[in-house]
C-alpha positions as CSV (number, residue, x, y, z in Angstrom):
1,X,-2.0,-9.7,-21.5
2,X,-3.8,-13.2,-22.8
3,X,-1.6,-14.9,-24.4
4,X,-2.5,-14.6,-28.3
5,X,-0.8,-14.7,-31.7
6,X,-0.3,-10.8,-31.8
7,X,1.1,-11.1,-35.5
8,X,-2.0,-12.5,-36.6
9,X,-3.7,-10.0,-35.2
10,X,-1.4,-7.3,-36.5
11,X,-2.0,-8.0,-39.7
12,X,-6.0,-7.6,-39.6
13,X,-5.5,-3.9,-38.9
14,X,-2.6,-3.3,-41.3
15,X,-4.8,-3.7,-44.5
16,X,-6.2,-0.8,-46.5
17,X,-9.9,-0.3,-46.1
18,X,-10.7,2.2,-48.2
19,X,-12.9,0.7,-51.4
20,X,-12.1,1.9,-54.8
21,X,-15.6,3.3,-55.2
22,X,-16.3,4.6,-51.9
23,X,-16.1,8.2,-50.6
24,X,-13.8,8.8,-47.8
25,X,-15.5,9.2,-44.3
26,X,-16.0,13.0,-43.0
27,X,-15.4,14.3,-39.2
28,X,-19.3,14.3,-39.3
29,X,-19.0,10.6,-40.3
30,X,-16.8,9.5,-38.2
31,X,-18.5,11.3,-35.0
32,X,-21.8,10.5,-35.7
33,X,-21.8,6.3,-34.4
34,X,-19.2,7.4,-31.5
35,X,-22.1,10.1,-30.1
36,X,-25.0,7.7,-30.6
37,X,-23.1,5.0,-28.5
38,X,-21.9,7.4,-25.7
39,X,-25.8,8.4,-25.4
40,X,-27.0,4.8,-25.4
41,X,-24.4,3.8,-23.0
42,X,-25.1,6.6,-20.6
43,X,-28.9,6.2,-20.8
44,X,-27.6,2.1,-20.4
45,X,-26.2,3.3,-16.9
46,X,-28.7,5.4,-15.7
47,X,-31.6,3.2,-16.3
48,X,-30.0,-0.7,-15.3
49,X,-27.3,0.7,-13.0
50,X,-24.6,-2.4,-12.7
51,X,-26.8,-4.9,-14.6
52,X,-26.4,-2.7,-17.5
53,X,-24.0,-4.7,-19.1
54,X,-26.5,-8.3,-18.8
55,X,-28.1,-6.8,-21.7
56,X,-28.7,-2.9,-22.0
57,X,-25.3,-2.1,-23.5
58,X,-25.2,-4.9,-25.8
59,X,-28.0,-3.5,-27.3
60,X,-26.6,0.3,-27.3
61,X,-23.5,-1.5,-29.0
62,X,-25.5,-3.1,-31.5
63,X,-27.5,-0.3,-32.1
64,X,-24.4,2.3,-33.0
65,X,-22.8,-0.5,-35.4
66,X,-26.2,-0.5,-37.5
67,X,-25.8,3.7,-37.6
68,X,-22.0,3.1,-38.2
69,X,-23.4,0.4,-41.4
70,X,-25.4,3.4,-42.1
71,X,-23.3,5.6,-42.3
72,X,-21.0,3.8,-44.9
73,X,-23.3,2.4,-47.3
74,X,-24.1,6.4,-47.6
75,X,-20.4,6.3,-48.3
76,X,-20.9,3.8,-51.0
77,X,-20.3,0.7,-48.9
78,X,-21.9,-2.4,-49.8
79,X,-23.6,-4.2,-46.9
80,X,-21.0,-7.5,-47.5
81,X,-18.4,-4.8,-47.4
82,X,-20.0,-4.0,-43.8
83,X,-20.5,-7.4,-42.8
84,X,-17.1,-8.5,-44.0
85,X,-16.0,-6.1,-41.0
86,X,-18.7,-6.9,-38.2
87,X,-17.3,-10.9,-39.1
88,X,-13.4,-9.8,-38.8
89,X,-14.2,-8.0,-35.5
90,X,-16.2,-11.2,-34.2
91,X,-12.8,-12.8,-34.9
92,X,-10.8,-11.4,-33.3
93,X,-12.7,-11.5,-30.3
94,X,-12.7,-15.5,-30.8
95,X,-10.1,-16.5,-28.5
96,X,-11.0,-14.1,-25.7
97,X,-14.6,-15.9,-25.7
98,X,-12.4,-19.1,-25.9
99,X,-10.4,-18.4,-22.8
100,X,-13.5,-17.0,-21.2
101,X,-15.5,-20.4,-21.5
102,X,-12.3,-22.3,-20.3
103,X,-12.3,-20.3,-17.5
104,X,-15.4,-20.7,-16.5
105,X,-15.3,-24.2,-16.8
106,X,-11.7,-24.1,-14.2
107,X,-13.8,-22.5,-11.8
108,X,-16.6,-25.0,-11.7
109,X,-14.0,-27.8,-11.4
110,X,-11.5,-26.4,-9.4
111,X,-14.5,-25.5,-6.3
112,X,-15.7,-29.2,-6.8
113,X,-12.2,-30.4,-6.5
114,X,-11.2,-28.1,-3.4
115,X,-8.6,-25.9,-5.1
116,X,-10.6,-22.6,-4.7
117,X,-11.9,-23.5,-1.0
118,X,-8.2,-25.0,-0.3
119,X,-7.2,-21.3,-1.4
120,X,-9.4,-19.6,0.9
121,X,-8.5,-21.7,3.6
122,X,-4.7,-20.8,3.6
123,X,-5.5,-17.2,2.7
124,X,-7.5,-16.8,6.0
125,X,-5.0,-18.7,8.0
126,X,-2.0,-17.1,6.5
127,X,-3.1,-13.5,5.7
128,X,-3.6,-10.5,7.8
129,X,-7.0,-8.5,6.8
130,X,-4.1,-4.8,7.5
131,X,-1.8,-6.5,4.5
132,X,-4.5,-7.9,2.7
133,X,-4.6,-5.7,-0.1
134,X,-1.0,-4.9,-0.7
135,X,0.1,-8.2,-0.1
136,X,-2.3,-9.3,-3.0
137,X,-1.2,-6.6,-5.3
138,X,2.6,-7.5,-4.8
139,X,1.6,-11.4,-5.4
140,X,-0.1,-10.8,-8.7
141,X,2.4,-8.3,-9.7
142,X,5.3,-11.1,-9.3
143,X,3.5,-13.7,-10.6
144,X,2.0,-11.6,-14.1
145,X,5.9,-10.8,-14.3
146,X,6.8,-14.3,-14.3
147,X,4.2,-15.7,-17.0
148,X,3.4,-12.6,-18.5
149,X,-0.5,-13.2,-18.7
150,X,-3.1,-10.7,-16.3
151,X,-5.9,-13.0,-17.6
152,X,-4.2,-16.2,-16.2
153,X,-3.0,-14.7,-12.6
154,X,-7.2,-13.2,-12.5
155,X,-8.1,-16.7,-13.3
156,X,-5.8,-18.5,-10.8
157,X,-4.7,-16.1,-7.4
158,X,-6.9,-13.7,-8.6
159,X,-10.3,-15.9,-7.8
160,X,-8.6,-17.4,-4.5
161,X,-8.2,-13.8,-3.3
162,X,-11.5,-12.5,-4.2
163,X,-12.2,-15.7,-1.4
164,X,-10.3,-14.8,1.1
165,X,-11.5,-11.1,1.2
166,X,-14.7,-12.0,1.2
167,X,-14.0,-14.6,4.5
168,X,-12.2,-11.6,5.9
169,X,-14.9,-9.6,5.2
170,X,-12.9,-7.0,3.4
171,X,-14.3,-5.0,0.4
172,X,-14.4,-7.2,-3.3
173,X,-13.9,-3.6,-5.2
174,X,-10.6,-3.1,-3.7
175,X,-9.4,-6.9,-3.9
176,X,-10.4,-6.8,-7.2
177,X,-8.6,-3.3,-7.5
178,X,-5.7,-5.0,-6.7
179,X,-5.3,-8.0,-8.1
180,X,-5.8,-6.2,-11.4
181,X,-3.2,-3.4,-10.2
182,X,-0.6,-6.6,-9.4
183,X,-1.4,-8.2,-12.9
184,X,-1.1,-5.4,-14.9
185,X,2.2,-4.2,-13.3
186,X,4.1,-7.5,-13.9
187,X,2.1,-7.8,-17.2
188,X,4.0,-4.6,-18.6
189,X,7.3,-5.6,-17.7
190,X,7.0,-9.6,-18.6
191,X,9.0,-9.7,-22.0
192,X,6.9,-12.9,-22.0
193,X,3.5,-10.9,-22.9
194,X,1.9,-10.8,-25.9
195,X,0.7,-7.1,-25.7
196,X,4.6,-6.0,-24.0
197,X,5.9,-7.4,-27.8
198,X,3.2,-6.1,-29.8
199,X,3.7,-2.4,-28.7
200,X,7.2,-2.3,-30.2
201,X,6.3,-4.3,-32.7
202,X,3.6,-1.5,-33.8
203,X,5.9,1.0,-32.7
204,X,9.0,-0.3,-34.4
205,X,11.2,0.1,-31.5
206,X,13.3,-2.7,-29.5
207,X,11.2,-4.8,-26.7
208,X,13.9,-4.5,-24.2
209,X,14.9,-0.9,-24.5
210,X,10.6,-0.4,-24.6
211,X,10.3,-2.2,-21.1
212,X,13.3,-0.1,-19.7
213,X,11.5,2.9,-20.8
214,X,8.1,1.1,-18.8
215,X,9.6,1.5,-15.5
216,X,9.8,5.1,-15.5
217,X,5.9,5.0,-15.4
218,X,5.4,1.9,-13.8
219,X,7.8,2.1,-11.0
220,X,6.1,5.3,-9.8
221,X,2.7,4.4,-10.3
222,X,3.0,0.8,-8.4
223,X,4.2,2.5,-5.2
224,X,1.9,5.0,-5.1
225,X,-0.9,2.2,-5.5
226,X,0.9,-0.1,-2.9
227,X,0.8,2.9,-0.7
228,X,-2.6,3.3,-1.1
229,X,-3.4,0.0,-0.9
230,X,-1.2,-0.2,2.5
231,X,-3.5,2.7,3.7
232,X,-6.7,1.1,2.9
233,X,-6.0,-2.4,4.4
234,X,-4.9,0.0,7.4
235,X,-8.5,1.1,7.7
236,X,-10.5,-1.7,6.9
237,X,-8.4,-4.2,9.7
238,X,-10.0,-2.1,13.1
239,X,-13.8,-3.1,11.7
240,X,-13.5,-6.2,10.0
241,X,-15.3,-9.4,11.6
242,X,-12.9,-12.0,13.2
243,X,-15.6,-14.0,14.2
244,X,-16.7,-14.3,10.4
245,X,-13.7,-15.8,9.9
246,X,-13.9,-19.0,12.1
247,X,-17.6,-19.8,11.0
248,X,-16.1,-19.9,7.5
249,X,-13.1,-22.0,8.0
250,X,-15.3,-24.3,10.1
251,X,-17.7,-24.5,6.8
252,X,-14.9,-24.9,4.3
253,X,-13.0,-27.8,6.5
254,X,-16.7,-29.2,6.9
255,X,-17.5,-29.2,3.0
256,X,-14.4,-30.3,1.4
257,X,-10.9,-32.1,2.8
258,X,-8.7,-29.6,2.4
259,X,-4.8,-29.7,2.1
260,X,-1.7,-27.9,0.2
261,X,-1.9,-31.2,-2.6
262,X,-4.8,-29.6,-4.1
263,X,-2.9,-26.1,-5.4
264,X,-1.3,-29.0,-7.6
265,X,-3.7,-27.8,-10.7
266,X,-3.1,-23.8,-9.6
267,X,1.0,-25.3,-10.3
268,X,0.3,-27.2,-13.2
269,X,-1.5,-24.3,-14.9
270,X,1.3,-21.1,-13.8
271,X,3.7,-24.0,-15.5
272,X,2.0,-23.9,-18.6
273,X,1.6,-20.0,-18.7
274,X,5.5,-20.2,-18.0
275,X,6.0,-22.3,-20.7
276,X,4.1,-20.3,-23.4
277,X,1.4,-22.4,-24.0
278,X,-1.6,-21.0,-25.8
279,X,-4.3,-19.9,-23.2
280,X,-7.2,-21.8,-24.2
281,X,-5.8,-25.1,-23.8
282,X,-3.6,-24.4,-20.9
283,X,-6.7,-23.2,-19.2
284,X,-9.2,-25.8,-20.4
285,X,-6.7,-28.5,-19.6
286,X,-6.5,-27.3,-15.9
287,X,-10.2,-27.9,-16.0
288,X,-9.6,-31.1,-17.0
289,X,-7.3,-31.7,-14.2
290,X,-9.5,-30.1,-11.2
291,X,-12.2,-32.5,-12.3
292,X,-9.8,-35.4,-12.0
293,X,-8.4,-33.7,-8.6
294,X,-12.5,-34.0,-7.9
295,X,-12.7,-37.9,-8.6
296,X,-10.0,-39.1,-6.4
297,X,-9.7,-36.1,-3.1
298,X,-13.4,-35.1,-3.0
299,X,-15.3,-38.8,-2.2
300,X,-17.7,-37.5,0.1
301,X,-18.2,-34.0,-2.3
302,X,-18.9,-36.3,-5.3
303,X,-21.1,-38.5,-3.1
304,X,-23.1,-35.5,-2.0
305,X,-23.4,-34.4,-5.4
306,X,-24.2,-37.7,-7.0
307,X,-27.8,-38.3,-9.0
308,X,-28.7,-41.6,-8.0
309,X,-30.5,-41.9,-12.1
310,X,-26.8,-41.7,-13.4
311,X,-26.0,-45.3,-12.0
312,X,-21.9,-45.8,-12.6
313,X,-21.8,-42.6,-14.3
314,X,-22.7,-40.5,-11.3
315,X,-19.3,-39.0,-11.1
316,X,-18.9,-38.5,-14.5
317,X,-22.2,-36.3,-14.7
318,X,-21.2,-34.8,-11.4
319,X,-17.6,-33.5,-13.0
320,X,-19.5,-32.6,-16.5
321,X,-22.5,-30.3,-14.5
322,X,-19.3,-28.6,-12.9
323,X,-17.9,-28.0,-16.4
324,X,-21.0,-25.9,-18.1
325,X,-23.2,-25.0,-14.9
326,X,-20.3,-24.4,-11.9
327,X,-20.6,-25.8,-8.4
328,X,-23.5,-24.6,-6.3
329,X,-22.9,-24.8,-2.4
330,X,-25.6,-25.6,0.1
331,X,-23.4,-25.6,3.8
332,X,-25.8,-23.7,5.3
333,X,-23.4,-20.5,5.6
334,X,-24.4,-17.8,3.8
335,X,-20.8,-16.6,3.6
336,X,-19.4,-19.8,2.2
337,X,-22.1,-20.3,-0.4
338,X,-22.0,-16.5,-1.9
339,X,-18.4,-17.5,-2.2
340,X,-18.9,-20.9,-3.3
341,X,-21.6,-21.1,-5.7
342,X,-20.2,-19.8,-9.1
343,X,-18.1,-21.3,-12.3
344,X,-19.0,-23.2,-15.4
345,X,-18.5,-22.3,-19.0
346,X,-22.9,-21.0,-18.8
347,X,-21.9,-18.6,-16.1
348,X,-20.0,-16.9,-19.4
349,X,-22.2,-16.4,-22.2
350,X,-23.6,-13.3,-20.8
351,X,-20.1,-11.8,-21.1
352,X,-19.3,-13.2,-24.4
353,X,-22.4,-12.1,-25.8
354,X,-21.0,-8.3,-24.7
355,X,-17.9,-9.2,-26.2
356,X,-19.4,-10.2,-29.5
357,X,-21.5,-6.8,-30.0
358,X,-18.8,-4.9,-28.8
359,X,-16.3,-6.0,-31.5
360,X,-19.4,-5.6,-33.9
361,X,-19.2,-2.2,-33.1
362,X,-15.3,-1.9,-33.4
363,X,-15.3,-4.1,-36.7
364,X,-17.7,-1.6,-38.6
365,X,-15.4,1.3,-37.7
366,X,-12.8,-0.1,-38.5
367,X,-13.9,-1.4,-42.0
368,X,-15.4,1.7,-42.9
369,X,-12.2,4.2,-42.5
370,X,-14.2,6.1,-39.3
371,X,-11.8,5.6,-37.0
372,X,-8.7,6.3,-39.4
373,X,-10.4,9.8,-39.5
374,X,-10.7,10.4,-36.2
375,X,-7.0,9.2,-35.0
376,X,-5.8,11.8,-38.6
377,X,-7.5,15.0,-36.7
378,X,-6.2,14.0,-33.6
379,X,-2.4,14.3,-35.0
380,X,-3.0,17.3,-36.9
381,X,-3.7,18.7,-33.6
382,X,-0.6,17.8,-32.1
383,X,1.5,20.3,-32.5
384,X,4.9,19.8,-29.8
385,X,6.3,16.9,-28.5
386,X,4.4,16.5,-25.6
387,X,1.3,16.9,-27.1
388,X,1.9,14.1,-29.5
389,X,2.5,11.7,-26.8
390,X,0.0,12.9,-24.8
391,X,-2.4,12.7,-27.8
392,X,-0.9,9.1,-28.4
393,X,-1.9,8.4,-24.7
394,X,-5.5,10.1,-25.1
395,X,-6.1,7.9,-28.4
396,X,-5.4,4.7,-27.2
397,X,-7.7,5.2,-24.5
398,X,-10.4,6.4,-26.8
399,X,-9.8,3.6,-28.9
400,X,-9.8,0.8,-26.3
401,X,-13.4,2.3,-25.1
402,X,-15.1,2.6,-29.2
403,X,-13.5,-0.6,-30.4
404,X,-13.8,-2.4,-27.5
405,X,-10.3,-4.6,-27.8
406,X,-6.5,-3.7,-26.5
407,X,-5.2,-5.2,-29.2
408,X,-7.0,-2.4,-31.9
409,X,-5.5,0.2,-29.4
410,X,-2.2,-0.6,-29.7
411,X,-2.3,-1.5,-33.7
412,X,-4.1,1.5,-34.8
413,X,-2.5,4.2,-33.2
414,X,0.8,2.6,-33.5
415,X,0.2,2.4,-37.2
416,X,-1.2,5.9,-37.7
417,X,1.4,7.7,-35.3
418,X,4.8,5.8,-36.1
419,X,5.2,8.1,-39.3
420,X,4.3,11.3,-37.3
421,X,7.3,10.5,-34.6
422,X,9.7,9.5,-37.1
423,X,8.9,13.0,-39.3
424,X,9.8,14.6,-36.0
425,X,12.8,12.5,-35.1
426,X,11.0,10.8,-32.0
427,X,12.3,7.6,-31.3
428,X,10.0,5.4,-31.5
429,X,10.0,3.8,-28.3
430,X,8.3,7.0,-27.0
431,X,5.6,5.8,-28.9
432,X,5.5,2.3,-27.7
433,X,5.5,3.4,-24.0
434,X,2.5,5.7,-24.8
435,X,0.4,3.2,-26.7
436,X,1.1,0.8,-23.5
437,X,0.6,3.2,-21.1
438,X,-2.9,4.5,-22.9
439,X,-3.9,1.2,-24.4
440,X,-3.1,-1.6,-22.7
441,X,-3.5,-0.5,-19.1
442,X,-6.9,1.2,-19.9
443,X,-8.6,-1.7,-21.1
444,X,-9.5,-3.3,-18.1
445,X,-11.5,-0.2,-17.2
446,X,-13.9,-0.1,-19.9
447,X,-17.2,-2.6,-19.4
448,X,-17.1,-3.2,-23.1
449,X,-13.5,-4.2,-23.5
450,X,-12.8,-7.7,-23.9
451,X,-10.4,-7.1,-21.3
452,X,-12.8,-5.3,-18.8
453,X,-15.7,-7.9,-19.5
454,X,-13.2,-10.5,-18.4
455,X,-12.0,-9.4,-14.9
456,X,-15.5,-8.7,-14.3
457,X,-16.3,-12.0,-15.0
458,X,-13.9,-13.9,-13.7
459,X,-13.7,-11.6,-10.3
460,X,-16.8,-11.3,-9.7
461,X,-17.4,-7.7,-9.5
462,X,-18.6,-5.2,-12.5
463,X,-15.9,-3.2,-14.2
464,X,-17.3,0.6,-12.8
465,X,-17.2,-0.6,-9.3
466,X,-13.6,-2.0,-9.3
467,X,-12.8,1.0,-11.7
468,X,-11.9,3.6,-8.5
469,X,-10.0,0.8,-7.0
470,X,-6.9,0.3,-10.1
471,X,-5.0,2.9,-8.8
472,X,-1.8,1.4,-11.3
473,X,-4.1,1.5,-14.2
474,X,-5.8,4.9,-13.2
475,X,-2.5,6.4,-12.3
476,X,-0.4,5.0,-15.7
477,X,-1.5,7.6,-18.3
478,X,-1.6,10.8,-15.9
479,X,1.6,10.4,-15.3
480,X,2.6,9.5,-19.1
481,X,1.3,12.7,-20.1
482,X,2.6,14.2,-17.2
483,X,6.5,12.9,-18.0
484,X,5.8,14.5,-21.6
485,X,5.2,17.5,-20.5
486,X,7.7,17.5,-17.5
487,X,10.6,15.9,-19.4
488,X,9.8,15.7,-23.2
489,X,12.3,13.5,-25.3
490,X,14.8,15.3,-27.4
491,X,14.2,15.1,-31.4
492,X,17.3,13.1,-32.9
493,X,18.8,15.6,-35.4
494,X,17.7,13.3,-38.4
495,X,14.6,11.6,-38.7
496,X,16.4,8.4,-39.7
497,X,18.2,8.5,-36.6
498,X,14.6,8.1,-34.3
499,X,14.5,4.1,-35.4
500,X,18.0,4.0,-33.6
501,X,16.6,3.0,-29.6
């Protein structure tokens, strides 16, 4: 996924919680903050619809960690003892909202500098509206494999291609369906991602032997979505507006110059991602670079742009408004500016605000030993095989949607199941698989999530509209639970046998 210090993070969530003079949590407990945040959310939905998450379900977040705080200083929590957890969930939710503002602030340079448009302009030369969509998914799919960050291909292709579909006049849902399809694919089967290591590393199984077990999932569920996908573009080619296309192209070539130079910064940042270098630099230093791109290819742009009041430092305000408010477009096509008009580290905030009271939310479960309770009924229940995979597959998704982060998905589960599957002589990259396939490709399909809130915002389109359209992500746990149940792993004969992969 992002690239992140997964050890660090790790060791937040492998730390007793329990206080010395504290009762431990009931089912009751434990149940009661879950169901007051399912009813907020839903009444969240009904009454704002898609602009639920600008507000509404920040406050339905907010609102079930203060019954969650309740609940444990009935348990003899101390409210520092809560707040202690509402500040460790904000942490760890520090370097998405990082990455987030540095992405927003790539945008508003990289449209100013004619990367974005210059990606638009060779998508609607170079690809067919039939292909569209699988050739997108397939492109994100080799790139994620090749950095091994879904938040960096979103960020890059991902924002170019959301252009292009709209100039084709293709739907953003299923774009954005499958450029996060592509990502995630490649994602899971990069040894270079930070979530790919950190499910064996919760797990205790080998990364390589954990990736070869992957492709049995995700070999089946990428060609049934490229199928789909195939099927789709099919449809949309016969109605989609040729016409649409020129008035664009003519817009883009009128606004910016354009040329293949300008995909310099998309290179310079992929290199970076290849490299291994931290997200939030790499990303805020291809901002950097798109507003140097801005100074020396986009004269007439800048000049355009310019408030005469700035004197000499025109250009430098110019470049710093693209930085925290994005580039607005004015060509006169309606097209071109909805694609145009967008970016800057502001454009952000909303989403890190839902970031921030989601991890409140996940923080105070945490702290408080309600969701340990949950995840221990949940395994008592599991009584074969298959059932405690597909239990492991049903928790992680539970857990990416109450604590709002991938990275508590994988960690907790990992840490509560690894001693059930090594009592029954499971290996334990059966477990890894399952908290990947659950956890990690679930994420980007909860509004909350830090990983959901991101596509949205960097795509442009809300999480429950693109939801239908990630057939990869949809697809991944049905047939994990299915493969448990169709072909269950054999129990090694001794339980010290399972950590052998």
């Amino acid at each position: 996924m992002r690239p992140a210090t997964h050890k660090a993070r790790a060791s937040l969530f492998l730390t007793g919680t329990q206080m010395s003079n504290t009762r431990s949590p009931s089912l009751l407990d434990a149940l009661l903050p879950i169901t007051v945040l399912v009813i907020l959310l839903g009444l969240s939905v009904y009454l704002f619809g898609d602009s639920s998450s600008s507000g509404p379900n920040q406050i339905a977040l907010m609102s079930a960690a203060f019954v969650a705080g309740l609940v444990g200083m009935k348990n003899g929590f101390r409210w520092a003892d809560i707040e202690e957890g509402i500040l460790a969930g904000i942490h760890l939710a520090m370097k998405a909202n990082l990455i987030l503002l540095a992405v927003g602030a790539l945008i508003g340079t990289w449209i100013l500098a004619g990367t974005v448009p210059t990606m638009i302009w060779l998508g609607l030369k170079l690809i067919s509206a039939e292909y569209f969509y699988l050739t997108s998914c397939i492109i994100c799919a080799l790139t994620a494999l090749s950095i091994g960050s879904s938040w960096t291909v979103a960020g890059t292709l991902g924002i170019g291609l959301m252009g292009v579909a709209s100039g084709l006049g293709l739907d953003p849902a299923i774009t954005a369906g499958a450029i996060i399809s592509g990502a995630y694919f490649g994602d899971k089967l990069s040894p270079l991602s930070d979530t790919t290591n950190l499910a064996p590393a919760a797990a205790g199984s080998d990364l390589f032997a954990h990736i070869r077990l992957m492709l049995r999932t995700t070999v089946p569920a990428l060609s049934i979505a490229l199928v789909v996908f195939w099927v789709l573009g099919q449809q949309a080619s016969a109605s989609h507006d040729t016409g649409r296309i020129a008035q664009v192209l003519d817009a883009l070539e009128s606004q910016f110059s354009l040329g293949w130079h300008l995909l310099l910064p998309v290179t310079f940042l992929l290199f970076l991602a290849v490299r291994q270098w931290a997200a939030f630099p790499a990303i805020f230093l291809g901002a950097l670079l798109g507003a140097v791109f801005a100074l020396i290819f986009q004269p007439e742009v800048m000049n355009r742009l310019a408030d005469p009041g700035a004197g000499n430092l025109a250009s430098l305000k110019t470049v710093w408004t693209a930085l925290f408010a994005g580039y607005e477009s004015h060509s006169g096509n309606e097209a071109l500016d909805g694609l145009l008009s967008k970016g800057g580290m502001g454009s952000m905030l909303t989403t890190v605000w839902l970031i921030i009271c989601a991890m409140c939310f996940g923080g105070v479960l945490e702290k408080l030993g309600l969701l340990q309770r949950l995840l221990e009924s949940t395994i008592h229940l599991a009584k074969s095989t298959s059932s405690l995979i597909a239990s492991t597959v049903v928790t992680t998704i539970g857990t990416n949607i109450i604590t709002a982060d991938q990275y508590i998905a994988l960690v907790l589960p990992g840490r509560m199941y690894r001693a059930e599957y090594e009592k029954r002589g499971i290996k334990p990259v059966y477990l890894s698989r399952a908290l990947e396939d659950g956890g990690t490709l679930t994420s980007v399909l909860v509004p909350w999530n830090t990983c959901g809130a991101y596509m949205a915002a960097t795509l442009g389109v809300s999480t429950l509209t693109y939801l239908p359209y990630c057939f990869f992500n949809l697809l991944m746990p049905l047939l994990a639970i299915s493969l448990a149940f169709i072909a269950p792993p054999h129990a090694d004969a001794s339980p010290a046998q399972a950590q052998v992969n």
